[in-house]
N, C-alpha and C positions, 0 to 999 in steps of 0.2 A: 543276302542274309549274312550276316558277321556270324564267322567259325572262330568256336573257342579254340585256344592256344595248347596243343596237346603236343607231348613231346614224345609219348608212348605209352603202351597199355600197363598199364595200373593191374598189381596181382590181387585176382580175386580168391577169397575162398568160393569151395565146390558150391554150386548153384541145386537148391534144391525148390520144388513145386511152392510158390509164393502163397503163402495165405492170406495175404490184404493183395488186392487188384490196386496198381495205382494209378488206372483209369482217370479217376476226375484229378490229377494235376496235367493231363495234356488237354484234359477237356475245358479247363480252367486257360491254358496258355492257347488254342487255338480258339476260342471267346473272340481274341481281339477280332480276327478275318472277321466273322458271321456281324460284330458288331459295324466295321464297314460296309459290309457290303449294306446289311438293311438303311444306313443311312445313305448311300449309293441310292437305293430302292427308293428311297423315298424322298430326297430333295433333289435329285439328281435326274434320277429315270422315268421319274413317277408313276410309276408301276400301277399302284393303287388308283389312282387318277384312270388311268386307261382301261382299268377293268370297272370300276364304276360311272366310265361315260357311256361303257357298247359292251358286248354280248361277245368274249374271246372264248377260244380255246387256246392252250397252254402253243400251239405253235400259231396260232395266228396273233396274240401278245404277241412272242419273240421277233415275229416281223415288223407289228407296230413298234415296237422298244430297239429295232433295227440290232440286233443280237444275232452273234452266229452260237452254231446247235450246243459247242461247248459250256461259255458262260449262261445259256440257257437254263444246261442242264445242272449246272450250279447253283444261280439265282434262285429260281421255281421251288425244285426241294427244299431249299433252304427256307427259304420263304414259306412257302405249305408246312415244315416242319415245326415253325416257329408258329404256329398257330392263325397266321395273317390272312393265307390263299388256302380255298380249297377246289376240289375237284368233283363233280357229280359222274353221276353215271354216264352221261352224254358226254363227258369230255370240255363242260362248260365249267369256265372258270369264274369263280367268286369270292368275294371277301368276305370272311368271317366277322361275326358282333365284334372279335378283337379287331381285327383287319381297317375296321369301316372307320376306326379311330384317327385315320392315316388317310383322309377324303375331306375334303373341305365342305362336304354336305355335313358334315358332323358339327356342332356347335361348336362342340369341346375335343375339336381335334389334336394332336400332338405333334402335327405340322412341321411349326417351328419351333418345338421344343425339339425335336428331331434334328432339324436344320440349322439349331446351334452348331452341331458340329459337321454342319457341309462344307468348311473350309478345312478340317484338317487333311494335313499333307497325305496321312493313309486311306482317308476315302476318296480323294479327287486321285490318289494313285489307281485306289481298287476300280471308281467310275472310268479310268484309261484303258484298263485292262480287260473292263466289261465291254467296252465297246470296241478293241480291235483285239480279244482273244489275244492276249498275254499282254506285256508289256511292250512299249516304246522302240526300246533295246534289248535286244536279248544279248547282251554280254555279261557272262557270268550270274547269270540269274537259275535258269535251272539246272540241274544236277543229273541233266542226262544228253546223250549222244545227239548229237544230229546234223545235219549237214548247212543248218544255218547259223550255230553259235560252237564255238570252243565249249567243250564243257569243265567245269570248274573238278570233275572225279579226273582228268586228263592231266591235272597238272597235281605235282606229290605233294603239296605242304596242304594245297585244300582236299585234296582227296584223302589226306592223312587226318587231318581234322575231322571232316564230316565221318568217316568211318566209323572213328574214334566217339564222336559224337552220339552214332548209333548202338555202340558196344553193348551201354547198360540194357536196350531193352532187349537187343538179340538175345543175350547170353538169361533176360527172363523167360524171355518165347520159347528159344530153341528146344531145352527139354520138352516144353508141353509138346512142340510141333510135332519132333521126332517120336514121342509116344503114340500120335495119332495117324503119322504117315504106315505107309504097309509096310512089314516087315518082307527084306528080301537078300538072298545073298549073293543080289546083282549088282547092276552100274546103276550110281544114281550122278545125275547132273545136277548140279544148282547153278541154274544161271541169274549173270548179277550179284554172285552169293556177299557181297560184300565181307562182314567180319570172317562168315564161315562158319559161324558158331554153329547155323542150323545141320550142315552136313557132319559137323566134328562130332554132336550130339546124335545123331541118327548113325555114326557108323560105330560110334560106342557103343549104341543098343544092338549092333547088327554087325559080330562080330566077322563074318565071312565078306563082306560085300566092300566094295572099291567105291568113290568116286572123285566126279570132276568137278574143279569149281571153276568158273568162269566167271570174268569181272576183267576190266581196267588193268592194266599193269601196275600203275598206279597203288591200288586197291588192292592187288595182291598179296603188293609188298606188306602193307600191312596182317591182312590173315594170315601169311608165314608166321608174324609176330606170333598172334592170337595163337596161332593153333602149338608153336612153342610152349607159350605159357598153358593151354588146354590139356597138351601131354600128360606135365606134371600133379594130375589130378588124379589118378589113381592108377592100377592095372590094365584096365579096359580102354581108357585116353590113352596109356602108352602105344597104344599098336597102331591109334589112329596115323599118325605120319606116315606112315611107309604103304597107307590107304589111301591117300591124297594126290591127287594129279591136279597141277594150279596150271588153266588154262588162258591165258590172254586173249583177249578178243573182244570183236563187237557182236554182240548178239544179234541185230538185225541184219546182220551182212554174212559173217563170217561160216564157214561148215562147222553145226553144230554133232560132236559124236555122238551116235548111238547108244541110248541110255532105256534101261528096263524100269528107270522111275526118275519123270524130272522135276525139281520144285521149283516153283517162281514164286516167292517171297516180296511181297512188295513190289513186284514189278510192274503189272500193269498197269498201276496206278499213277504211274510216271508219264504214261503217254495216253495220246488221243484215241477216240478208236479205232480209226481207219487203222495204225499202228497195233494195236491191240489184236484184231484181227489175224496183219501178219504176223506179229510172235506166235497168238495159235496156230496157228498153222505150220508154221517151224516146226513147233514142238510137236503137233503131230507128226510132224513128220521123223524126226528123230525117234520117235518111240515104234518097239514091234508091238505085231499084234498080242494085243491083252496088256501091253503095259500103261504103267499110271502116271498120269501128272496131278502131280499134289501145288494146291495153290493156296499159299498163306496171306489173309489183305482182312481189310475191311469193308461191309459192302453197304450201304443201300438196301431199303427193305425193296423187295420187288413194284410194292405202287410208285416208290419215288419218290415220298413224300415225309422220309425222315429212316431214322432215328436223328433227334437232333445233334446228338455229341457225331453222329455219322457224316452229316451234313456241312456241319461246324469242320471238318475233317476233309471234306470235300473244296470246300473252299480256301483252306491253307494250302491244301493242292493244286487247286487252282493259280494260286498265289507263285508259289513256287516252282512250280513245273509244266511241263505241258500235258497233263494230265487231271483226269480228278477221281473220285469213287466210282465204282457202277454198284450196280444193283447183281445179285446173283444170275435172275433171267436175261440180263447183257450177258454175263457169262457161259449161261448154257444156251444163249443163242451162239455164239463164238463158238464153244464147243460143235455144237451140232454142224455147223458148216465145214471144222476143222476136222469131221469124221471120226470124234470123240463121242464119247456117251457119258453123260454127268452121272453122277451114282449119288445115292440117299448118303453117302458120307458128308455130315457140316460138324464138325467140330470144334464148338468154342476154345480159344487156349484164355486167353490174358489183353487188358487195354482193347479191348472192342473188338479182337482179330479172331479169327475163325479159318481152320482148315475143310478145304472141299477140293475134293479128288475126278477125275474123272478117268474112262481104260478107251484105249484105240481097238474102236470093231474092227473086224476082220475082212469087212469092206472096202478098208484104207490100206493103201501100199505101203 
């Protein structure tokens, strides 16, 4: 992905709760994936073919379609979201009246109206990536840690960019997020915190309390920036600095401190779920009993089978990282193994994202 040329953060005025959502321009810019992958789907994979020769369920396609679990679970919803596949009570998969449009038993199928564009360069890219779960190359492609590729947040000029990148919507979220996390005048971690905005904002509302932000060295250097210009925002932003501890590190490696509330912002959605897993459990583990992890993302209805700007979402993720959306019940199954208890808190903020919390039972060391 080409990072715009940023040189430094841009002073904003004080951010106050947005009253236009401006959801549909990322729903509009992440169109293009969804509009790949369905031509993937259907000159490519032929998805629809395979479900109208035999009797599948959603994992026995993924074996006919030679698929591992990840692009599966991007595909499918996607797919089901857009109105093509559905799902019965038995688990049996089938195509919808729209669906059936897309099968050569249809007169007036759209086949090869489809199939015009099975030679562009993004869908014979996205059909590579469906079939060996991610790309070709992993150099410089996604935006996270790992032991098989350099990652692009590792080196300063892109990790200064893409931060930079992110600013505008933290600095929209962050209020909403920090209004709905728990007030407390403890340690709060943000790991991955990127800009920072989230934790700058929650310790202005939460004037007793300390925390740590974790990220990149990289990515640090930049929230220094950020949280500079955050200061000069009023009385309550002046005390944040001297509340700030910037921690370097890798989050799935390194000893995470001891926090009475941690946030994960965007993060899980970065990796697969074997991964996914282990950060739960981390983060249990970092936290005492009764404290919270508050998790800012976008999810997946629980069937799996949409929201479509969700989906759409899922699939730029795919795209870019090694991760994609879950669903909440991914979540509170994670939770429950991590000897966490999800709690009735779902709070919508802004752009599709939603905070949900969960507290470490007294079961857990």
């Amino acid at each position: 992905m080409r990072l715009p040329q940023s040189q430094g953060p841009r002073t904003k005025s004080p951010v106050t709760p947005a009253s236009v959502d401006p959801a549909p321009i990322v729903h509009h810019l992440r169109g293009v994936f969804a509009s790949r992958l369905l031509v993937a789907a259907v000159a490519h994979l032929r998805v629809f073919e395979h479900v109208a020769a035999e009797r599948h369920t959603l994992e026995s396609l993924r074996h006919a379609l030679q698929l591992a679990e990840r692009p599966a679970c991007v595909l499918f919803p996607s797919l089901r979201a857009m109105g093509l596949l559905t799902v019965d009570a038995t688990g049996a998969v089938s195509l919808t009246p729209t669906g059936k449009f897309l099968t050569h038993t249809e007169p007036c199928h759209l086949i090869d109206y489809v199939g015009l564009e099975a030679g562009d360069s993004g869908v014979l890219e996205m059909v590579a990536r469906l079939r060996h779960d991610g790309p070709l190359s992993n150099d410089g492609v996604a935006f996270v840690k790992d032991d098989a590729a350099l990652s692009p947040m590792d080196v300063p000029h892109t990790a200064r960019a893409f931060t930079l990148a992110l600013a505008g919507r933290a600095r929209l979220l962050a209020p909403l997020a920090a209004r709905a996390m728990p007030a407390s005048a403890g340690h709060l971690l943000d790991v991955a915190s990127g800009t920072g905005f989230f934790t700058y904002e929650w310790l202005r509302a939460n004037p007793q309390a300390r925390a740590t932000v974790l990220d990149r060295p990289a990515v640090l250097e930049v929230a220094r920036e950020l949280l500079r210009e955050f200061a000069t925002r009023d009385a309550a932003a002046a005390t944040v600095p001297r509340r700030v501890d910037f921690l370097p590190g890798d989050m799935l490696q390194d000893a995470l401190p001891r926090a009475d509330v941690i946030l994960a912002a965007s993060v899980f959605h970065d990796w697969p779920e074997a991964v996914c897993r282990h950060l739960m459990q981390r983060f249990a583990d970092a936290l005492p009993t009764g404290g919270t992890l508050c998790i800012h993302d976008s999810f997946l209805n629980d069937a799996m089978d949409g929201p479509l700007a969700m989906t759409d979402y899922s699939t730029q993720l795919f795209w870019h990282t090694k991760g994609r959306l879950y669903s909440r019940a991914e979540f509170r199954a994670w939770m429950t193994c991590a000897g966490l208890l999800s709690t009735s808190s779902d709070t919508p903020t802004l752009m599709d994202y939603a905070l949900i919390t969960a507290t470490k039972s007294a079961a857990q060391p």
